[in-house]
C-alpha positions in Angstrom: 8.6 -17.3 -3.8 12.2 -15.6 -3.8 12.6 -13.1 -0.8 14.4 -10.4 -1.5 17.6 -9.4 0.5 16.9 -7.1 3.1 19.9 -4.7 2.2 18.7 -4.4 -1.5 15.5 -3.0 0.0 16.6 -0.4 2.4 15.4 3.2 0.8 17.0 5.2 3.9 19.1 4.4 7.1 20.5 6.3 10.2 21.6 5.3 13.4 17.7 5.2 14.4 15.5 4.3 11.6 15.7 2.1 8.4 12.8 2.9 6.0 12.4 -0.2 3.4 10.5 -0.4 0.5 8.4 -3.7 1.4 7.7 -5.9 -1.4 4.5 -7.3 -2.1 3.1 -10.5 -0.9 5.4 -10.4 2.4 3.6 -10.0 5.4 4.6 -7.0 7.8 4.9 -8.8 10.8 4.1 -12.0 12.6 0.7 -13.3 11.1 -1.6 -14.8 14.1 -1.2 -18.2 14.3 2.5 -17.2 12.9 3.0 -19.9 9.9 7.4 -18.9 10.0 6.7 -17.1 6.7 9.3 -14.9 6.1 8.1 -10.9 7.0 9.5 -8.1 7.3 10.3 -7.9 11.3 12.3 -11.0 11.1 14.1 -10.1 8.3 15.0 -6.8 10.1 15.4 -8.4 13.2 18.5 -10.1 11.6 19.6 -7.0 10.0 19.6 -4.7 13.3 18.7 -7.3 16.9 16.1 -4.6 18.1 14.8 -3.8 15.3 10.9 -2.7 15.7 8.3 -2.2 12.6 6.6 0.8 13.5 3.3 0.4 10.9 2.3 -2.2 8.8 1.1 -2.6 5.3 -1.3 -4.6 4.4 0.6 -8.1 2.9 -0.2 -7.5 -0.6 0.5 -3.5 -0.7 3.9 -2.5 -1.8 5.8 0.3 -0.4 7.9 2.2 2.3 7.4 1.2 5.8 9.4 2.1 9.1 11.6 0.0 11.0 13.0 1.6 14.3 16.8 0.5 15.8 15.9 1.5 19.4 12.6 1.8 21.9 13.4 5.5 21.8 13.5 6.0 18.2 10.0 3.6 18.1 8.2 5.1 20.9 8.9 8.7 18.8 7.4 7.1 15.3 4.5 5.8 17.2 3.7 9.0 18.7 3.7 11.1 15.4 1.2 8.3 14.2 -0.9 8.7 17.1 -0.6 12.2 16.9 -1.5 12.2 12.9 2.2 13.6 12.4 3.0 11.1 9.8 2.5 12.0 6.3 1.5 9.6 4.0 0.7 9.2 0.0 -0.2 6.1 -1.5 -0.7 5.3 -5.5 -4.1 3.3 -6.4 -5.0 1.9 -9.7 -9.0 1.9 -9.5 -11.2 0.8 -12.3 -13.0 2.8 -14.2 -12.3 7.0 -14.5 -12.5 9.4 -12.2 -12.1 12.5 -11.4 -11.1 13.4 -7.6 -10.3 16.5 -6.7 -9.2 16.6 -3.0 -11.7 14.7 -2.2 -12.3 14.0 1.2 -14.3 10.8 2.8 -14.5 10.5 6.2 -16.3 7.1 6.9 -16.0 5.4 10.0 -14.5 1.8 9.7 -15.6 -1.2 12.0 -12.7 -4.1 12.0 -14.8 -7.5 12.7 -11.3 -9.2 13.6 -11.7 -11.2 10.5 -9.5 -9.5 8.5 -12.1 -7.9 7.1 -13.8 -4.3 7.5 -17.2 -2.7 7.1 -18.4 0.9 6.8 -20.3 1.5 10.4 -21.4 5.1 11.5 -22.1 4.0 14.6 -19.7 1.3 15.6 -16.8 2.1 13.2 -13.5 4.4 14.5 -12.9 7.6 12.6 -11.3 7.2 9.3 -10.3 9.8 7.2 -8.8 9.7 3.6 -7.8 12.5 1.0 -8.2 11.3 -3.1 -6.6 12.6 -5.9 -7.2 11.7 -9.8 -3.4 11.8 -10.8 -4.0 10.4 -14.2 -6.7 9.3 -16.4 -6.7 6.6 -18.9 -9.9 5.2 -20.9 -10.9 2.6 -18.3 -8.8 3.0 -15.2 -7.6 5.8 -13.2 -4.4 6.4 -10.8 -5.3 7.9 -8.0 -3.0 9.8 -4.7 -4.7 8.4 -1.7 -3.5 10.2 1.4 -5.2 8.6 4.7 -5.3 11.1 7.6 -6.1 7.7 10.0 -4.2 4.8 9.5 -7.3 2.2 9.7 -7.3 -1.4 8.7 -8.2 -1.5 4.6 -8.9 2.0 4.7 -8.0 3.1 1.7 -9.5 0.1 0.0 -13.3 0.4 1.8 -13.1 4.1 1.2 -12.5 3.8 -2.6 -15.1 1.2 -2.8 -17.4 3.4 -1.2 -16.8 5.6 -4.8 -18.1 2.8 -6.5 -13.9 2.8 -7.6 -12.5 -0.1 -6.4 -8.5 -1.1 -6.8 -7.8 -3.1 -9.6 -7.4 -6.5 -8.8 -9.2 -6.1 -4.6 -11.4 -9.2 -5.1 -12.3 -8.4 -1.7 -14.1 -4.7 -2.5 -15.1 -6.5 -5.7 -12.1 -4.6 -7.8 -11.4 -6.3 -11.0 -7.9 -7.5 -12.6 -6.7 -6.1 -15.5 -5.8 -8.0 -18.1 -3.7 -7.3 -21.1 -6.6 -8.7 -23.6 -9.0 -5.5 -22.2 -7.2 -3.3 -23.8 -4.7 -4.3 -26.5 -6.1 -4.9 -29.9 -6.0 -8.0 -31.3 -4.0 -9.6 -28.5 -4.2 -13.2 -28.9 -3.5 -16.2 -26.1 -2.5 -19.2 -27.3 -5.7 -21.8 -27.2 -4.6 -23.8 -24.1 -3.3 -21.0 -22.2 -5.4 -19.0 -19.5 -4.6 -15.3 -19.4 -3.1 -14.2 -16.0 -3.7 -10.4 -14.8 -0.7 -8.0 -14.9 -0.9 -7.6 -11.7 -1.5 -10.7 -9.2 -2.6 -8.7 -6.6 -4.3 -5.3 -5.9 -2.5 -2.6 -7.5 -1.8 0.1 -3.9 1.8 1.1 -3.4 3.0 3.5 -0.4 4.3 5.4 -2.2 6.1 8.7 0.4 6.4 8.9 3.8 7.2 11.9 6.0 8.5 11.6 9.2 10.8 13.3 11.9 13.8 11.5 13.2 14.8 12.2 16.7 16.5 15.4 15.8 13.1 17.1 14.8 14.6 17.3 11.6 12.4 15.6 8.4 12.7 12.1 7.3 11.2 12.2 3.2 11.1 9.0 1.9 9.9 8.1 -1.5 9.5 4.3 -2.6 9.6 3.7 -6.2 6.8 1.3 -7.7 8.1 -2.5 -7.7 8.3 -4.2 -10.7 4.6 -5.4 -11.1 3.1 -1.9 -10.7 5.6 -0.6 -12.6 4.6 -2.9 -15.6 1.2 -1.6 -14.8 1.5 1.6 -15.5 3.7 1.3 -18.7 1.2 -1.0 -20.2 -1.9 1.4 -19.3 0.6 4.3 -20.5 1.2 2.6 -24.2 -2.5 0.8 -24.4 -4.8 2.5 -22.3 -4.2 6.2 -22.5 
Protein backbone atom coordinates (compact mmCIF):
# COMPACT_ATOMS: atom_id res chain seq x y z
CA UNK A 1 0.00 0.00 0.00
CA UNK A 2 1.16 3.75 -0.76
CA UNK A 3 2.03 5.64 2.53
CA UNK A 4 1.22 8.91 2.48
CA UNK A 5 3.79 11.75 3.11
CA UNK A 6 3.97 12.75 6.47
CA UNK A 7 3.84 16.59 5.71
CA UNK A 8 0.58 16.15 3.54
CA UNK A 9 -0.89 14.86 6.69
CA UNK A 10 -0.08 17.33 9.28
CA UNK A 11 -3.67 19.22 10.32
CA UNK A 12 -1.83 21.56 12.97
CA UNK A 13 1.90 22.30 14.13
CA UNK A 14 3.64 24.48 16.76
CA UNK A 15 6.94 24.37 18.27
CA UNK A 16 5.45 21.55 20.65
CA UNK A 17 2.81 19.47 19.01
CA UNK A 18 1.99 18.24 15.51
CA UNK A 19 -1.62 16.82 15.28
CA UNK A 20 -1.89 14.53 11.96
CA UNK A 21 -4.80 13.21 10.50
CA UNK A 22 -3.71 9.29 10.57
CA UNK A 23 -4.81 7.34 7.62
CA UNK A 24 -6.31 4.18 7.80
CA UNK A 25 -4.67 0.90 7.82
CA UNK A 26 -1.34 2.41 9.36
CA UNK A 27 -0.62 1.24 12.70
CA UNK A 28 -0.01 4.02 15.52
CA UNK A 29 2.97 2.76 16.82
CA UNK A 30 5.36 -0.09 17.00
CA UNK A 31 3.09 -3.40 16.72
CA UNK A 32 4.54 -6.21 19.28
CA UNK A 33 6.65 -8.35 17.62
CA UNK A 34 7.31 -4.96 15.44
CA UNK A 35 7.05 -6.40 11.63
CA UNK A 36 9.10 -2.67 10.28
CA UNK A 37 5.62 -1.73 8.93
CA UNK A 38 5.53 1.74 8.39
CA UNK A 39 3.41 3.72 11.49
CA UNK A 40 3.01 6.69 12.48
CA UNK A 41 5.90 7.22 15.22
CA UNK A 42 8.54 6.32 12.75
CA UNK A 43 7.26 8.46 10.24
CA UNK A 44 7.18 11.31 12.82
CA UNK A 45 10.28 10.30 14.26
CA UNK A 46 11.91 11.27 10.85
CA UNK A 47 9.90 14.37 10.61
CA UNK A 48 10.85 15.89 14.29
CA UNK A 49 13.92 13.18 16.13
CA UNK A 50 11.90 13.28 19.43
CA UNK A 51 8.89 13.05 18.29
CA UNK A 52 6.44 11.05 20.81
CA UNK A 53 2.71 9.75 19.80
CA UNK A 54 0.80 10.69 22.65
CA UNK A 55 -2.55 8.20 21.93
CA UNK A 56 -3.13 5.70 19.56
CA UNK A 57 -5.90 4.85 17.18
CA UNK A 58 -6.84 1.70 16.60
CA UNK A 59 -4.88 0.67 13.00
CA UNK A 60 -7.92 0.73 10.93
CA UNK A 61 -9.67 3.98 12.45
CA UNK A 62 -8.88 7.19 10.62
CA UNK A 63 -8.41 10.46 12.25
CA UNK A 64 -6.50 13.13 14.26
CA UNK A 65 -3.93 11.90 16.62
CA UNK A 66 -1.12 13.77 18.71
CA UNK A 67 2.37 13.73 18.23
CA UNK A 68 4.54 15.66 20.93
CA UNK A 69 8.22 17.52 19.83
CA UNK A 70 9.53 17.43 23.47
CA UNK A 71 9.08 15.20 26.96
CA UNK A 72 7.58 18.37 28.25
CA UNK A 73 5.01 19.01 25.75
CA UNK A 74 4.21 14.88 26.05
CA UNK A 75 4.29 14.55 29.71
CA UNK A 76 1.44 17.71 29.50
CA UNK A 77 -0.87 15.65 26.71
CA UNK A 78 -0.59 12.65 28.81
CA UNK A 79 -1.68 14.26 31.77
CA UNK A 80 -4.89 15.86 30.33
CA UNK A 81 -5.65 12.18 29.16
CA UNK A 82 -5.15 10.86 32.48
CA UNK A 83 -6.94 13.61 33.91
CA UNK A 84 -10.02 13.14 31.25
CA UNK A 85 -9.03 16.77 29.89
CA UNK A 86 -8.91 15.66 26.38
CA UNK A 87 -11.86 16.15 24.34
CA UNK A 88 -12.74 13.85 21.89
CA UNK A 89 -15.58 13.17 19.01
CA UNK A 90 -15.48 10.37 16.75
CA UNK A 91 -17.92 9.67 13.56
CA UNK A 92 -19.40 5.89 13.37
CA UNK A 93 -21.37 4.49 10.62
CA UNK A 94 -23.49 1.66 12.51
CA UNK A 95 -25.96 -0.53 10.81
CA UNK A 96 -29.28 -0.24 11.09
CA UNK A 97 -31.21 3.24 12.56
CA UNK A 98 -31.05 4.67 15.57
CA UNK A 99 -31.83 7.13 17.45
CA UNK A 100 -29.30 8.36 20.40
CA UNK A 101 -29.86 11.06 22.17
CA UNK A 102 -26.93 11.71 24.62
CA UNK A 103 -26.81 8.54 25.33
CA UNK A 104 -24.67 7.51 27.87
CA UNK A 105 -23.04 3.72 28.40
CA UNK A 106 -20.84 3.23 30.99
CA UNK A 107 -19.71 -0.58 30.63
CA UNK A 108 -16.59 -1.67 32.09
CA UNK A 109 -14.18 -3.20 29.45
CA UNK A 110 -11.78 -6.17 30.26
CA UNK A 111 -8.65 -6.26 27.61
CA UNK A 112 -7.62 -10.12 27.45
CA UNK A 113 -4.20 -8.97 25.78
CA UNK A 114 -5.36 -10.48 22.63
CA UNK A 115 -6.33 -7.66 21.00
CA UNK A 116 -9.49 -8.24 21.78
CA UNK A 117 -12.02 -6.94 24.54
CA UNK A 118 -15.07 -8.14 26.48
CA UNK A 119 -17.77 -6.46 28.54
CA UNK A 120 -16.83 -7.51 32.35
CA UNK A 121 -18.57 -5.69 35.45
CA UNK A 122 -16.36 -7.16 37.56
CA UNK A 123 -13.00 -7.46 36.01
CA UNK A 124 -13.33 -4.78 33.33
CA UNK A 125 -11.81 -0.88 33.90
CA UNK A 126 -14.27 1.94 33.77
CA UNK A 127 -15.38 2.91 30.32
CA UNK A 128 -17.49 5.64 29.57
CA UNK A 129 -18.92 6.71 26.12
CA UNK A 130 -21.40 9.53 25.06
CA UNK A 131 -23.69 8.63 21.57
CA UNK A 132 -25.30 10.80 19.35
CA UNK A 133 -27.60 9.93 16.15
CA UNK A 134 -26.24 12.68 13.76
CA UNK A 135 -28.04 11.44 10.82
CA UNK A 136 -30.38 8.91 9.80
CA UNK A 137 -30.70 7.10 6.56
CA UNK A 138 -33.05 3.94 5.75
CA UNK A 139 -30.56 1.26 6.90
CA UNK A 140 -27.58 2.88 8.56
CA UNK A 141 -27.02 5.61 10.93
CA UNK A 142 -23.99 8.13 11.68
CA UNK A 143 -23.49 8.49 14.86
CA UNK A 144 -21.00 11.26 17.25
CA UNK A 145 -19.38 8.93 19.71
CA UNK A 146 -17.53 10.88 22.37
CA UNK A 147 -15.59 8.46 24.87
CA UNK A 148 -15.05 10.01 28.35
CA UNK A 149 -12.23 6.91 28.88
CA UNK A 150 -10.00 6.18 26.31
CA UNK A 151 -10.28 2.19 26.48
CA UNK A 152 -9.06 -0.37 23.97
CA UNK A 153 -12.17 -0.90 21.28
CA UNK A 154 -14.33 1.14 23.31
CA UNK A 155 -16.32 2.67 21.19
CA UNK A 156 -16.69 -0.45 19.08
CA UNK A 157 -17.85 -2.95 22.23
CA UNK A 158 -19.99 -0.16 23.48
CA UNK A 159 -22.01 0.27 20.16
CA UNK A 160 -22.22 -3.39 19.92
CA UNK A 161 -23.65 -3.53 23.17
CA UNK A 162 -26.75 -1.33 21.24
CA UNK A 163 -27.17 -4.22 19.14
CA UNK A 164 -25.50 -1.15 16.47
CA UNK A 165 -22.43 -2.33 15.44
CA UNK A 166 -19.91 -0.26 12.94
CA UNK A 167 -20.29 -1.08 9.52
CA UNK A 168 -17.79 -3.19 8.35
CA UNK A 169 -16.31 -4.44 12.43
CA UNK A 170 -16.27 -8.15 11.58
CA UNK A 171 -15.01 -8.30 14.96
CA UNK A 172 -18.43 -6.97 16.88
CA UNK A 173 -20.17 -8.80 14.02
CA UNK A 174 -20.84 -5.23 12.05
CA UNK A 175 -21.61 -5.79 8.51
CA UNK A 176 -20.03 -4.13 5.17
CA UNK A 177 -21.92 -2.12 3.05
CA UNK A 178 -22.19 -2.74 -0.20
CA UNK A 179 -23.27 -0.66 -3.08
CA UNK A 180 -25.81 -3.50 -4.41
CA UNK A 181 -27.82 -3.03 -0.73
CA UNK A 182 -29.04 -0.14 -1.72
CA UNK A 183 -28.85 1.03 -5.35
CA UNK A 184 -31.50 -0.14 -7.56
CA UNK A 185 -30.78 -2.28 -10.16
CA UNK A 186 -27.03 -2.12 -9.69
CA UNK A 187 -25.53 -4.84 -11.64
CA UNK A 188 -21.78 -6.60 -11.31
CA UNK A 189 -20.47 -7.95 -13.99
CA UNK A 190 -20.87 -12.11 -13.78
CA UNK A 191 -17.25 -12.89 -12.80
CA UNK A 192 -16.65 -10.07 -10.64
CA UNK A 193 -17.15 -10.20 -6.69
CA UNK A 194 -18.53 -7.03 -5.19
CA UNK A 195 -16.09 -5.34 -2.76
CA UNK A 196 -17.55 -3.13 0.22
CA UNK A 197 -17.18 0.63 -0.01
CA UNK A 198 -15.43 0.64 2.77
CA UNK A 199 -12.59 -2.06 3.42
CA UNK A 200 -12.57 -1.59 6.83
CA UNK A 201 -14.78 -0.42 9.74
CA UNK A 202 -16.18 2.95 9.05
CA UNK A 203 -14.88 5.11 12.76
CA UNK A 204 -12.99 8.34 12.02
CA UNK A 205 -11.63 10.80 14.92
CA UNK A 206 -13.08 13.12 13.93
CA UNK A 207 -12.02 16.59 16.72
CA UNK A 208 -9.75 16.75 19.26
CA UNK A 209 -9.41 19.38 22.01
CA UNK A 210 -6.48 19.89 23.73
CA UNK A 211 -4.23 22.57 25.62
CA UNK A 212 -0.81 23.36 24.50
CA UNK A 213 1.64 24.43 27.01
CA UNK A 214 0.37 27.90 27.09
CA UNK A 215 -2.99 26.76 28.67
CA UNK A 216 -4.37 28.11 25.62
CA UNK A 217 -6.83 25.50 23.33
CA UNK A 218 -5.58 23.25 20.69
CA UNK A 219 -9.05 22.52 18.25
CA UNK A 220 -8.35 20.21 15.79
CA UNK A 221 -10.81 18.94 13.30
CA UNK A 222 -9.79 15.97 10.85
CA UNK A 223 -11.66 15.79 7.75
CA UNK A 224 -13.06 12.25 6.66
CA UNK A 225 -10.37 10.45 4.30
CA UNK A 226 -11.30 9.44 1.10
CA UNK A 227 -13.08 5.98 1.82
CA UNK A 228 -15.36 7.47 4.47
CA UNK A 229 -15.97 10.23 2.58
CA UNK A 230 -17.21 8.04 -0.37
CA UNK A 231 -19.31 6.53 2.34
CA UNK A 232 -21.26 9.08 3.24
CA UNK A 233 -21.92 10.52 -0.38
CA UNK A 234 -23.12 7.27 -1.51
CA UNK A 235 -25.49 6.79 1.66
CA UNK A 236 -26.41 10.62 1.06
CA UNK A 237 -27.57 10.01 -2.86
CA UNK A 238 -28.83 6.16 -2.20
CA UNK A 239 -29.67 5.69 1.18
CA UNK A 240 -31.34 8.74 2.53
Amino acid sequence: MKYPSFKDIILFENDDYIVVNKPPFVASLDERGGSGEVNILRLAKQYSADAQVCHRLDKETSGAIIIAKTPEAYRSVAMQFEKRKVNKVYHAVVDGQFTFKDLFIDLPILNDGNKSVTIDRKEGKRAETYFNSIKNYRHYTLVECKPITGRMHQIRIHLATQRAAIVGDHMYKGKPVYLSAMKKGYRIAKDDEEQPIMKRFALHARHLVFKGLDDKDIVIDAPYPKDFATLIKLLDKFDA
